[in-house]
N, C-alpha and C positions, 0 to 999 in steps of 0.2 A: 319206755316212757315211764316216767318215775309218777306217781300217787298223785302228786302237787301240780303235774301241767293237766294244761285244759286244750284237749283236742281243737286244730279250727273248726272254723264255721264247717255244718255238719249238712249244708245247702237246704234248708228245713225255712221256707219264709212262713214268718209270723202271720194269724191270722189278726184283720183288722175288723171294725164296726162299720156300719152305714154311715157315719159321719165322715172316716178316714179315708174308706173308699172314694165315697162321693166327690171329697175336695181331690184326694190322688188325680183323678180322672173326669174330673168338671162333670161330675152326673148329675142330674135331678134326684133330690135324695128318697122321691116316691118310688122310682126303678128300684131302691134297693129297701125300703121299708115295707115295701106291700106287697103280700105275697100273691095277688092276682096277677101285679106289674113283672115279679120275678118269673114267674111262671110261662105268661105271657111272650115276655122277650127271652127266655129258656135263661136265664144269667144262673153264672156259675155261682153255689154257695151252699156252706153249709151247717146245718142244724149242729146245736151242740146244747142238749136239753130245749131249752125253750130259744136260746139264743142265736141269733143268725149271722155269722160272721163271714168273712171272703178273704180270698187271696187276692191281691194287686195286680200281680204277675197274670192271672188267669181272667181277672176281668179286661184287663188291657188286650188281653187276644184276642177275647170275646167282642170288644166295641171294635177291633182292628176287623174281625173279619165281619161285621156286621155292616162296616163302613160309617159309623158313629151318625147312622139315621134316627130318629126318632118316629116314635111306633108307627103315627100317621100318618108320615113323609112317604110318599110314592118313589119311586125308582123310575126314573128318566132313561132311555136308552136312546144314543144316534141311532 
């Protein structure tokens, strides 16, 4: 490979804000602005100096295996 090309995508997803996340995945944007909220529902994210950003990819698992309840919502069982 010669100096001038540019390897593909290297599978490295970008990290986003509380804003981008939130609309990606229709969250409340306090789940991902407050770090009681974060904490609380364990969500994936991570500090970068004072900043807090997240993966798409890993909070979509995250709501996928939580079943996209909200904190208060009880769990019904037949």
């Amino acid at each position: 490979m010669s100096s001038s090309q540019v390897p593909a995508a290297t599978g490295r997803e970008p990290f986003v804000e509380a804003r981008e996340a939130g609309y990606a995945l229709n969250l409340p944007m306090y789940y991902l602005t407050n770090a009681a909220q974060r904490a609380k529902l364990k969500i994936p994210h991570y500090r970068i100096g004072r900043l807090v950003r997240f993966k798409v990819s890993e909070l979509a698992q995250w709501q996928s295996i939580r079943g996209a309840r909200t904190p208060g919502e009880a769990v019904v069982h037949d």
